[in-house]
ZALUMTI-980132 format. One record per residue (C-alpha): x, y, z; residue number from 1. Coordinates in pm, whole numbers. Each point is the difference from the previous one (the first is absolute). Layout:
<sites>
+--------+--------+--------+------+
!     xx !     yy !     zz ! segu !
+--------+--------+--------+------+
!      X !      Y !      Z !  NUM !
...
+--------+--------+--------+------+
</sites>
This chain:
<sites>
+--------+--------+--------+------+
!     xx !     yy !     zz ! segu !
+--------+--------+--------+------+
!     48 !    118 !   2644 !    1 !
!    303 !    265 !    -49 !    2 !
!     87 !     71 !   -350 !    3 !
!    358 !   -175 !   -106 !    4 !
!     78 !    300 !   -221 !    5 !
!   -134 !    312 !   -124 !    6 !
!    199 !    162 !   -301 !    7 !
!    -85 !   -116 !   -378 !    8 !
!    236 !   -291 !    -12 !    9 !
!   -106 !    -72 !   -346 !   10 !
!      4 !    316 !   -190 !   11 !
!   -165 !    -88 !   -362 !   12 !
!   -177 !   -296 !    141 !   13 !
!   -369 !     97 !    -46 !   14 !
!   -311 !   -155 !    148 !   15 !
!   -280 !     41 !   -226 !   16 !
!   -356 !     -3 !    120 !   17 !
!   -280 !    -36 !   -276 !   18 !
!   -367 !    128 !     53 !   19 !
!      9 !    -66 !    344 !   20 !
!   -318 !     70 !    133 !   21 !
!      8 !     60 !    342 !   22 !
!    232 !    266 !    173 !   23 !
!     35 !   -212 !    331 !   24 !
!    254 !   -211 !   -249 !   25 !
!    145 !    276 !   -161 !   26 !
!    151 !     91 !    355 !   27 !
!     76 !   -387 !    138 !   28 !
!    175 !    -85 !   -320 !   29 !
!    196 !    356 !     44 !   30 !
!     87 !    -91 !    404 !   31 !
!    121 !   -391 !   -143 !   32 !
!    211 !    154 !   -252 !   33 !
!    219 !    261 !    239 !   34 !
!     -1 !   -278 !    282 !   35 !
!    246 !   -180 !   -264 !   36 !
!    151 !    315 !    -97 !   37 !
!   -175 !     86 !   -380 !   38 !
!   -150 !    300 !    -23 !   39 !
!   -103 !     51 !   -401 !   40 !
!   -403 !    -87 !     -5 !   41 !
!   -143 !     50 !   -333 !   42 !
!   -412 !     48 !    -56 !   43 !
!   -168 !   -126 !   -295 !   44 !
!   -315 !    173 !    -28 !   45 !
!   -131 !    -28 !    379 !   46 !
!   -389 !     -3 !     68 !   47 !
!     48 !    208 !    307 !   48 !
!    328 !    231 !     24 !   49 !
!    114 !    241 !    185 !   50 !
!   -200 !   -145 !    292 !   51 !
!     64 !    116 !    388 !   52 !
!    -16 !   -426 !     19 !   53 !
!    275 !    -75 !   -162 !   54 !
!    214 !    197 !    215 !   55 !
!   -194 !   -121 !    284 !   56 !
!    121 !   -345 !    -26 !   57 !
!    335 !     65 !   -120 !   58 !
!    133 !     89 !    357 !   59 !
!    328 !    115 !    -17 !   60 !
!     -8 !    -16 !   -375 !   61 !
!   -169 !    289 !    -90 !   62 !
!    258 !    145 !   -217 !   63 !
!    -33 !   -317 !   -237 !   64 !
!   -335 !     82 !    -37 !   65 !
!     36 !    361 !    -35 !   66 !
!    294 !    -50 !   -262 !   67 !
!   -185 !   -269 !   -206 !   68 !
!      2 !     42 !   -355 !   69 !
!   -383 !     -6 !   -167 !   70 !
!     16 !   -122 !   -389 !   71 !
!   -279 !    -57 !   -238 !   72 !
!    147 !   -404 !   -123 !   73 !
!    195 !   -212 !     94 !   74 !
!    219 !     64 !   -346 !   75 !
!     86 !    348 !    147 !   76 !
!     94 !   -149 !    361 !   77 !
!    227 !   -236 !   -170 !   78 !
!    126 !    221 !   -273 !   79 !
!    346 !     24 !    162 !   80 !
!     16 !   -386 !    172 !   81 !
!    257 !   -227 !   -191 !   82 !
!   -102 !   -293 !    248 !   83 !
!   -377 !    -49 !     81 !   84 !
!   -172 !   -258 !    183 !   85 !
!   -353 !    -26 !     36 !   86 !
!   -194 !   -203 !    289 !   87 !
!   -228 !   -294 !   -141 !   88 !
!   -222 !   -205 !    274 !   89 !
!    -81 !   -261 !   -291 !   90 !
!    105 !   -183 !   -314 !   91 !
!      5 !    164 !   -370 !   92 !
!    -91 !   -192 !   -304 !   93 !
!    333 !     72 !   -142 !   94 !
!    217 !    -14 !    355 !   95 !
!    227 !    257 !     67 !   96 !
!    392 !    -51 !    140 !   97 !
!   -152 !     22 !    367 !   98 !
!    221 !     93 !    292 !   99 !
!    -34 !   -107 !    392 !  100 !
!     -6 !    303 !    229 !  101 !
!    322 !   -105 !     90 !  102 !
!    119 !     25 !   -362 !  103 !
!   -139 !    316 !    -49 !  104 !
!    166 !    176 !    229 !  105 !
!    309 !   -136 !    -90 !  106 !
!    -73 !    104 !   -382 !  107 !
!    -62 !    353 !    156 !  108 !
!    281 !     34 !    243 !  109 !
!    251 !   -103 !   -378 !  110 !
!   -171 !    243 !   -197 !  111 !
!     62 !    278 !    296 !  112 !
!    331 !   -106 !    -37 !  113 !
!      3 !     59 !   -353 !  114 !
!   -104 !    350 !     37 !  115 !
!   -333 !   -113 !   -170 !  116 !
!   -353 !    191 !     46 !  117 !
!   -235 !   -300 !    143 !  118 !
!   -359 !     11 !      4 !  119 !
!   -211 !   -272 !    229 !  120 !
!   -362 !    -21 !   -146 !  121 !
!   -269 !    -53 !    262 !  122 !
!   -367 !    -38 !   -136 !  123 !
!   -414 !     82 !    110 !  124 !
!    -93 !   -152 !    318 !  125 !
!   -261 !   -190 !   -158 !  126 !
!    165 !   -117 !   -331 !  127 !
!    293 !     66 !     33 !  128 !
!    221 !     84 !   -365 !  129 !
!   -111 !     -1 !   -332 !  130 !
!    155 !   -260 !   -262 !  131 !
!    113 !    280 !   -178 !  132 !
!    167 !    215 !    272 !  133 !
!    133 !   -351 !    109 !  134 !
!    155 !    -47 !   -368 !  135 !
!    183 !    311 !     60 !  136 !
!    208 !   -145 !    256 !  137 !
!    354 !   -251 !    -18 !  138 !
!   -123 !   -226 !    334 !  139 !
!   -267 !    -98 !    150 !  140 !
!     27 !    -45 !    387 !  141 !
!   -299 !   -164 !    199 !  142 !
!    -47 !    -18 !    373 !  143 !
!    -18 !   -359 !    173 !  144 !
!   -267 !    -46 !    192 !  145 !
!   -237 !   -262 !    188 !  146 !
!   -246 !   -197 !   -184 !  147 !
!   -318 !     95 !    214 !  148 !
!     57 !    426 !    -49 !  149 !
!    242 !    119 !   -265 !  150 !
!   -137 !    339 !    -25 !  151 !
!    289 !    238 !    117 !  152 !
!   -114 !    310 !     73 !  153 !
!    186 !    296 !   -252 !  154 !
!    184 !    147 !    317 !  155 !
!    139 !   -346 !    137 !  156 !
!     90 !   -108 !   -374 !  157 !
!    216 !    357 !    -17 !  158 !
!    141 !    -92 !    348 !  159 !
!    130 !   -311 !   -107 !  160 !
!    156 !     66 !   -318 !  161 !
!    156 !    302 !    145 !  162 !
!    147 !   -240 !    354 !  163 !
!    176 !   -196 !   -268 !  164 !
!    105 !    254 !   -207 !  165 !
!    192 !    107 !    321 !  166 !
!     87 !   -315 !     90 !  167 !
!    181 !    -69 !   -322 !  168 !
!    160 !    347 !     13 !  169 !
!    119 !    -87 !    367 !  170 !
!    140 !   -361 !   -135 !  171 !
!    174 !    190 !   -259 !  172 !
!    186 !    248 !    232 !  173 !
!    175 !   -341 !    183 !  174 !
!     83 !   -127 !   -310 !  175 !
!    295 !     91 !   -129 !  176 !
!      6 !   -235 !   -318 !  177 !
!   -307 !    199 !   -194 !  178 !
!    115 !    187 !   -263 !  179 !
!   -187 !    244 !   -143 !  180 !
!   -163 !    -52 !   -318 !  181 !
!    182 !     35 !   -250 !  182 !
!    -73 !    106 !   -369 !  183 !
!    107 !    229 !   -281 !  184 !
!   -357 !    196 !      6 !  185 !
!   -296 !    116 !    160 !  186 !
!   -276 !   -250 !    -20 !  187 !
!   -287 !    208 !   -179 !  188 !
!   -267 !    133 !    198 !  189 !
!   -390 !    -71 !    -37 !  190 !
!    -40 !    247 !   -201 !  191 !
!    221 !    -81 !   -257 !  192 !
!    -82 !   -378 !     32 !  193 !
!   -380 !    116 !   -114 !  194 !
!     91 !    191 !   -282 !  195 !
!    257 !   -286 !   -150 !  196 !
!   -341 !   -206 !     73 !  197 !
!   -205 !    216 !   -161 !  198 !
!    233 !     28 !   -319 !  199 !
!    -26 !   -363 !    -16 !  200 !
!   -320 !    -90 !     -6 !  201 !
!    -38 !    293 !   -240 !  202 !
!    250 !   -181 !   -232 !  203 !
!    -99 !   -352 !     33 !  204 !
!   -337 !     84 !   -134 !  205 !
!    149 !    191 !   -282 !  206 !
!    179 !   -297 !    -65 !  207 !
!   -303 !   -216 !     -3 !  208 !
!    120 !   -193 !    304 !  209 !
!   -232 !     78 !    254 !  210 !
!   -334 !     62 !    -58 !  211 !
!   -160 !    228 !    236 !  212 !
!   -411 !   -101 !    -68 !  213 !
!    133 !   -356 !    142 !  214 !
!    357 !    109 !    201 !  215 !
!    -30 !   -375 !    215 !  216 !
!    250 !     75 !    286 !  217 !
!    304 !     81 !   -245 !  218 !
!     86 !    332 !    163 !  219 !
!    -63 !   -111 !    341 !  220 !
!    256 !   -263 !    -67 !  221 !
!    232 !    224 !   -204 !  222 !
!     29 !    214 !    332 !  223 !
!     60 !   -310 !    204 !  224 !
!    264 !    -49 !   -206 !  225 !
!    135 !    318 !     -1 !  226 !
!    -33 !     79 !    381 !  227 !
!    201 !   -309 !     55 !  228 !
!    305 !    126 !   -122 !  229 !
!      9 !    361 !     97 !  230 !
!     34 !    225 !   -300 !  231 !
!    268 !    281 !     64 !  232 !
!    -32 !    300 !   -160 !  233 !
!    206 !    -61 !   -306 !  234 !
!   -177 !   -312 !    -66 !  235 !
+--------+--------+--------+------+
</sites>
C-alpha cells in the first residue's frame, strides 16, 4: 500500500523507542511512522543499532532510520517533551489518566497546535515500560484488543498510534471551530518537571513529611497529581 504522505507533518512530535531489541522493529516502526507522515524516532539504549536490518525493513523509510536519534534514558529523550504519553498494555496499582488511541492522537494533534515538543513513549517487546519511566509521563494510552491475543507487536502498536495521530490532525484541518490552545506560557518540559520533582521530594523529607525508608506511593501519587494539571513553566 502507497504511502498517504511523506514530509514530517508533525515536526516536534517524537516517537520514542526504548531498548528495543531487535533491529527488524527498529525499521517497521520507522516505515509505520513516515506512512502517517512523522518522521522524529528516538532510541533508548537499543540492543542492536546501527544494524543493515533495520534499514532492511524500513522500505522507503530509510532516512527515519538513518536520522534516528540514539540516547542513553529515556529522561534525556524526553528532556525537551512538554506532553508525553507512554503506552501501557495493563493496569497500574495506582491507575494513571489513560487515553484511547483515539484520544491520544487527538491530545497530540492540540499540543502540535500549541507549538509544543511531544514525546510518544513506546516500551521492550517483552515488558514493555517500566513503572518509573511510565510515572514520567501525563497519559497513559493502551491499545484495544481481542480477548484471545492482546500482544501487539512494537511495530503495529507504533502504526496505530501514529494512523490516529494523523487522523486527528486530518479531522482538525476540516474543522474550522478548533482553536488553538490557548495559554499565557509554555507548559514546562520533562526536564524541568523532574527537577521541580526532585526539589520536592528533597523538601518534604526535610520537612519530616515523607519518609523515604517507608515512601508508600506518596510521590507516585504526588506526580499523578501534578501531571494532571500541566505545570507551565512559571508554575
Amino acid at each position: 500500500i502507497t504511502s498517504m504522505t511523506s514530509a514530517n507533518l508533525f515536526p516536534g512530535v517524537k516517537v520514542i523507542l526504548v531498548e528495543t531489541s531487535h533491529p527488524g522493529n527498529i525499521g517497521a516502526a520507522a516505515r509505520a511512522m513516515k506512512n502517517m507522515g512523522l518522521t522524529e524516532l528516538v532510541l533508548v539504549n537499543p540492543l542492536d543499532f546501527p544494524n543493515m536490518q533495520a534499514v532492511f525493513r524500513s522500505a522507503s523509510a530509510g532516512d527515519v532510520v538513518r536520522d534516528a536519534q540514539v540516547v542513553g534514558s529515556v529522561e534525556e529523550a524526553i528532556a525537551d517533551c512538554q506532553l508525553v504519553i507512554g503506552t501501557s498494555a495493563r493496569e497500574r496499582r495506582i491507575p494513571w489518566p489513560l487515553l484511547t488511541p483515539r484520544e491520544c492522537g487527538e491530545k497530540v494533534v492540540t499540543a502540535f497546535r500549541g507549538e509544543q515538543k511531544v514525546g510518544l513513549l513506546f516500551g521492550r517487546e517483552s515488558r514493555g515500560l517500566k513503572n518509573e519511566e511510565l510515572q514520567q509521563c501525563q497519559f497513559h494510552v493502551n491499545i484495544p484488543t481481542g480477548e484471545a491475543y492482546s500482544s501487539l507487536n512494537l511495530a503495529m502498536a507504533v502504526q496505530v498510534i501514529c494512523y490516529e495521530v494523523l487522523q486527528a490532525k486530518l479531522a482538525d484541518s476540516h474543522d474550522a471551530g478548533n482553536a488553538k490552545e490557548q495559554w499565557d506560557l509554555p507548559f514546562a518540559d520533562s526536564a524541568a518537571v523532574e527537577y521541580f520533582y526532585d526539589h520536592l521530594e528533597t523538601t518534604l523529607i526535610q520537612v519530616g513529611f515523607h519518609d523515604p525508608d517507608n515512601p508508600r506511593q506518596l510521590m507516585t501519587r504526588l506526580r499523578r497529581l501534578f501531571n494532571r494539571v500541566r505545570i507551565d513553566s512559571m508554575e
